[in-house]
Phi, psi and omega in degrees: 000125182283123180288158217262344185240036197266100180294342182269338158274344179295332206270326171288333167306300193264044165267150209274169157191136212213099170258098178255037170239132180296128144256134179282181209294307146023288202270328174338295212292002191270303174284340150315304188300307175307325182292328179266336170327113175319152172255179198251093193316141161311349152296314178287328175262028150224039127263334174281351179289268173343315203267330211250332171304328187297302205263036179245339189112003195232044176283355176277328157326299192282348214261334191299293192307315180286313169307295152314357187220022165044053183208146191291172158279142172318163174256145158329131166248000000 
């Protein structure tokens, strides 16, 4: 959780935006289709999170990091 008194997000909160690029019909239909698309259960994208720290080395990292934010670590599937 970013604190409320954190000056580079507060300078991103009040940063100007500005999107001036066309989207074509192309990317509408594209992101329409995506919106009824089943999503990807929270189980499954921390396991593979878990699977790719084992196989970089850093599953006592990841296992830590899951423990400070108070959810156990995935099991291996």
């Amino acid at each position: 959780m970013i604190p409320e008194n954190d000056p580079v997000w507060q300078a991103v909160l009040r940063a100007p935006t500005r999107y001036d690029e066309e989207i074509s019909d192309e990317e509408r239909a594209a992101v329409a289709a995506d919106a009824n698309a089943p999503g990807i259960p929270g189980e499954v994208v921390t396991a593979e999170i878990r699977r790719r720290a084992e196989a970089e080395g850093a599953l006592a990292e990841y296992e830590e990091i899951m423990r400070a934010h108070g959810r156990a670590p995935s099991r291996p599937r």
